[in-house]
C-alpha positions as CSV (number, residue, x, y, z in Angstrom):
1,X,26.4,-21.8,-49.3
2,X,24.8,-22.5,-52.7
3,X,24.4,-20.6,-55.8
4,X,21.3,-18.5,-55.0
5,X,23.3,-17.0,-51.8
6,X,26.0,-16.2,-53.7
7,X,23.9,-14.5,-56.1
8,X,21.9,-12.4,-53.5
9,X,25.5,-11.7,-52.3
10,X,27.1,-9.9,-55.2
11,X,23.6,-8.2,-56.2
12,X,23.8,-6.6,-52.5
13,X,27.4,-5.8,-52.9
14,X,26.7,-3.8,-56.3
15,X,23.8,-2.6,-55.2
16,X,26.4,-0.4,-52.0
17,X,29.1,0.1,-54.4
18,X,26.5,2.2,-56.4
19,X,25.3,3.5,-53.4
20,X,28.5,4.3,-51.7
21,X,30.8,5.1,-54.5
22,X,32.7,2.9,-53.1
23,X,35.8,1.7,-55.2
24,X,37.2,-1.5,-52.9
25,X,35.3,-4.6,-52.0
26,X,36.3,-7.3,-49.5
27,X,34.8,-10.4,-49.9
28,X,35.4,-12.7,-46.9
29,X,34.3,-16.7,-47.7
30,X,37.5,-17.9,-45.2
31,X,34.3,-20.0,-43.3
32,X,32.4,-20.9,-46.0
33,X,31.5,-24.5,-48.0
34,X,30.6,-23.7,-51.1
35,X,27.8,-26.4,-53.2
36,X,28.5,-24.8,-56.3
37,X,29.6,-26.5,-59.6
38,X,32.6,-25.7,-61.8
39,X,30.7,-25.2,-64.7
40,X,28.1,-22.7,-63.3
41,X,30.6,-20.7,-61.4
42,X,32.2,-20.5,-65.2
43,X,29.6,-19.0,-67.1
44,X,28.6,-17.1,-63.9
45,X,30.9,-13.2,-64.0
46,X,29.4,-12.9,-67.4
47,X,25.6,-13.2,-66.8
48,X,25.6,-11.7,-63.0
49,X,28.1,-8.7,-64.9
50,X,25.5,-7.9,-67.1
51,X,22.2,-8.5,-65.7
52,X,23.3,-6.7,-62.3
53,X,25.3,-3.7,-63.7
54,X,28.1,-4.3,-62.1
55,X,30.4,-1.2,-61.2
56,X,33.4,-1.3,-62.9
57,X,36.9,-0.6,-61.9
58,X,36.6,-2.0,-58.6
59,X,39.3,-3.3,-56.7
60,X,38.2,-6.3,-55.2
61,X,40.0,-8.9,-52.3
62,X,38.5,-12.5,-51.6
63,X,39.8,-14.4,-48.3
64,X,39.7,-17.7,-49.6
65,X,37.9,-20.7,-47.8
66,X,39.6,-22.6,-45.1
67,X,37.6,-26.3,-47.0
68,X,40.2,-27.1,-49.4
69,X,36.8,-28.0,-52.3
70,X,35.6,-24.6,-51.7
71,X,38.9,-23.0,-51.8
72,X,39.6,-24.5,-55.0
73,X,35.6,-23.4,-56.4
74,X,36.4,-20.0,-55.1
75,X,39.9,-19.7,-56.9
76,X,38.4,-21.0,-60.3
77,X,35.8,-17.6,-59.3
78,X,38.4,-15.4,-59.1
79,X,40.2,-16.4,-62.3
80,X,36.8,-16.5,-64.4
81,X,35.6,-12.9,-62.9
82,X,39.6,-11.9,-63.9
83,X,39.6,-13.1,-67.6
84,X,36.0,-11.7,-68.2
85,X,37.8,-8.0,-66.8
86,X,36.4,-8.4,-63.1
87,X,39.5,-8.7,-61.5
88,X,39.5,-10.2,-58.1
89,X,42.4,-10.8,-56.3
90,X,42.7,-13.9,-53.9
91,X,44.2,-14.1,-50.1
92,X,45.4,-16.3,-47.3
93,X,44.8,-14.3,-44.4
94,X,41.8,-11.0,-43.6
95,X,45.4,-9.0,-42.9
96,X,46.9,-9.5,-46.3
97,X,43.5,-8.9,-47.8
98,X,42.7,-5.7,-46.0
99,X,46.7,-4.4,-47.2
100,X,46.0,-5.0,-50.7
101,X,42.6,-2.8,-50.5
102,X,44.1,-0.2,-48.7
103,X,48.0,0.2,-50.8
104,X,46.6,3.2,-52.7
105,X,44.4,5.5,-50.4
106,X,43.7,8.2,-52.9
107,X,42.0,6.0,-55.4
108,X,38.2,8.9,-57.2
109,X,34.5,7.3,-56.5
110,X,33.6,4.6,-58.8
111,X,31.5,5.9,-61.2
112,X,28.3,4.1,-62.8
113,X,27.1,4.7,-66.8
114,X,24.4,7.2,-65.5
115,X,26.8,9.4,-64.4
């Protein structure tokens, strides 16, 4: 997986959480080998962030990669989306993922800045 699927990716994902009023993503890259530079997945949350209009508030679960170089890429993610303030919280297993999305079943819609 390179950068350009990624991309295409979290625009889609956005793009139903709008749609959906969804408030809970799950983000499953267990299979995945990731071609992606440090450096790019860095400066990465802040540009997609913006230029997609991401929906904030979103509680979001990533299944990391069984390839220990892509599990290590896709940890570095998760901690630059977490100190820009998209928080994404990283798991062994789909089981422990899928608990942590659904711990708090009453969580409102997401809302978006047109509403």
């Amino acid at each position: 997986v390179d950068a350009s699927h990624l991309h295409q990716a979290a625009i889609t994902r956005h793009r139903l959480l709008r749609e959906t009023g969804a408030r809970r993503a799950l983000l499953d890259v267990e299979n995945i080998r990731a071609s992606v530079t440090p450096t790019r997945l860095f400066n990465y949350p802040s540009r997609l962030y913006r230029e997609i209009k991401a929906v904030p508030g979103i509680r979001t679960a990533l299944i990391l990669p069984r390839d220990p170089a892509s599990r290590e890429l896709a940890e570095f993610f998760a901690t630059a989306c977490s100190n820009r303030g998209w928080p994404i919280h990283t798991f062994e297993t789909r089981d422990a993922a899928l608990a942590s999305l659904t711990e708090h079943p009453t969580d409102t819609p997401a809302r978006t800045e047109t509403d």
